[in-house]
C-alpha positions, 0 to 999 in steps of 0.5 A: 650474546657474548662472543670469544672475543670478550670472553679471551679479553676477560681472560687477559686479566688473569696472571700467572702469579710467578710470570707476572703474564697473563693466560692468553698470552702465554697460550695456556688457553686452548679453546673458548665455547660460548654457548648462550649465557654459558662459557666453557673454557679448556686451559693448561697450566706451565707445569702440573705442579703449579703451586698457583693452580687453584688460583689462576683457575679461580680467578680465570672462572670469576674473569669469565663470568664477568663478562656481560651475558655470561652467567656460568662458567666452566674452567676444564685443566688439561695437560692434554697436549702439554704447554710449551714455551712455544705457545707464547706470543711470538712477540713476548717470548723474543722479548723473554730471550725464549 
């Protein structure tokens, strides 16, 4: 049975186009539940108005769905609470200067 793990690994694959980081690093993944073959994943977005939504979300979708056991995937978008820089990787944001 696929665990979180594999599932946010997958996920590290997906880039923010304009970043060029990928999605678990700048902390747009706000929660992974497996549920057998099943994954739904709730994630955000830098800005409502990302150009690159359809995109990331997309590929975020096939990303998921490419891990072994996983047969379907959900990518729920929320703005609910908003993204902050402040979600980067500690690490990553010192090395942006953010």
């Amino acid at each position: 049975m696929p665990e979180e793990k594999e599932v946010r690994k997958a996920l590290r694959r997906v880039k923010d186009p304009e970043l060029n980081l990928d999605v678990v690093v700048l902390g747009l993944v706000y929660g992974i539940d497996v549920d057998g073959s099943h994954a739904h994943i709730t994630m955000s977005l830098t800005s409502p108005f990302c150009p690159a939504a359809p995109q990331i979300l997309d590929e975020a979708k096939a990303a998921v769905e490419g891990v072994d056991g996983i047969e379907t995937a959900e990518v729920e978008l929320t703005f609910e609470p908003p993204w902050t820089p402040d979600r980067i990787d500690p690490i990553i944001r010192s090395a942006l200067g953010i």
